[in-house]
C-alpha positions as CSV (number, residue, x, y, z in Angstrom):
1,X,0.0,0.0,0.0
2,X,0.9,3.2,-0.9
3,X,2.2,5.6,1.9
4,X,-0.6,8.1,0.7
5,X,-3.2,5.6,0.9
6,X,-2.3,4.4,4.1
7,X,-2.4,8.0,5.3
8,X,-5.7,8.2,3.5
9,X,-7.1,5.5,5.6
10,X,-5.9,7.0,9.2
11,X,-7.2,10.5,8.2
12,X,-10.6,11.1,9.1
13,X,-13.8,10.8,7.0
14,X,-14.6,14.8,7.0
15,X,-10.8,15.5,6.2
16,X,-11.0,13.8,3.4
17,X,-14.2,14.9,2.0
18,X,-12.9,18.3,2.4
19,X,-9.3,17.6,0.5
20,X,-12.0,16.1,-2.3
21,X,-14.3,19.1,-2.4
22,X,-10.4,20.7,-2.9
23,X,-9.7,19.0,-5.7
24,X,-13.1,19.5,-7.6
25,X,-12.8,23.1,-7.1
26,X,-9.3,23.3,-8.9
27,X,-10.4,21.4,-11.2
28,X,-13.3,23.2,-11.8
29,X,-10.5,26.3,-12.3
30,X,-10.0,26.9,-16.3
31,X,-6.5,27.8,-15.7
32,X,-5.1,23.9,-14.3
33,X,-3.8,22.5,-17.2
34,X,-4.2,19.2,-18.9
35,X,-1.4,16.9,-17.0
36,X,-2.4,18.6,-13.4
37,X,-6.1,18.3,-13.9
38,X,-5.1,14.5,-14.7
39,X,-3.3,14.6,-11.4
40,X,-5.9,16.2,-9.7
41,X,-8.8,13.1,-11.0
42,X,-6.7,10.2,-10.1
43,X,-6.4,11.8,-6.4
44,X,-9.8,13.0,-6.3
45,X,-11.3,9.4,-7.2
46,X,-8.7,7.7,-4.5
47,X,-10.3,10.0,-2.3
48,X,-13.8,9.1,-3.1
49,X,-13.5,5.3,-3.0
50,X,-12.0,6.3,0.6
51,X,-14.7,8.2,1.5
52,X,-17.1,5.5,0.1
53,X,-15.7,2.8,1.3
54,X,-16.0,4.3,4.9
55,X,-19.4,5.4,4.8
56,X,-20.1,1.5,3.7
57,X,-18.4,0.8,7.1
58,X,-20.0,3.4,9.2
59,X,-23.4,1.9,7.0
60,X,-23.2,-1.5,8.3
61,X,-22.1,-0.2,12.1
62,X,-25.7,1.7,12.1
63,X,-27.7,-1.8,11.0
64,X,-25.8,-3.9,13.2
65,X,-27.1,-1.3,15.9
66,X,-30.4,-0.9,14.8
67,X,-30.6,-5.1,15.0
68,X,-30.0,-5.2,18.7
69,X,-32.4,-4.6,21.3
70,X,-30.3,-2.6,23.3
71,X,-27.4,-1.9,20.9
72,X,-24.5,-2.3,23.5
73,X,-23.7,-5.8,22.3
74,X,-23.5,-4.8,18.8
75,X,-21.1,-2.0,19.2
76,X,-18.5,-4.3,20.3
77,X,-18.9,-7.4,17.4
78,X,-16.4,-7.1,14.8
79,X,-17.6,-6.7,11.4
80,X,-17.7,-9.7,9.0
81,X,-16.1,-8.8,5.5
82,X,-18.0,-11.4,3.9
83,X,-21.1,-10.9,5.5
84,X,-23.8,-9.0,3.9
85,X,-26.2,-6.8,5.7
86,X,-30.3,-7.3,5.3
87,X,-32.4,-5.1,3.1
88,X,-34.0,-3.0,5.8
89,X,-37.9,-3.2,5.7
90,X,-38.3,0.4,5.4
């Protein structure tokens, strides 16, 4: 892993939405030239399969929650990777 995406991965969620709010404004800027505005996508879709990723997380924290009659046991289970959450009845 790369030492950016490690740091990426530390930083919090709200940090890195605003770096990615950052980088669409530059690039939103007429002036950043071709190679830059490259530059700036690449990082800016890193950012957002970060920020994705941890709301996915965060997601699945909430149902696991929301399952429990109480909710203290469930804040202390580890997540399964494999495991899918259930369609909530909503």
């Amino acid at each position: 892993m790369e030492s950016t995406e490690k740091n990426r991965t530390t930083e919090r969620f709200e940090d890195q939405l605003e770096k990615l709010e950052e980088i669409v404004a530059s690039l939103e800027d007429e002036t950043v030239g071709l190679e830059e505005a490259l530059k700036l996508f690449e990082q800016g879709m890193t950012l957002a399969k970060s920020c994705r990723s941890r709301l996915e997380e965060v997601e699945q924290r909430v149902r696991r929650l929301l399952e429990t009659e109480d909710g203290e046991d469930a804040a202390t289970e580890p997540l399964d990777d494999d495991e899918s959450p259930p369609e909530p009845d909503w």
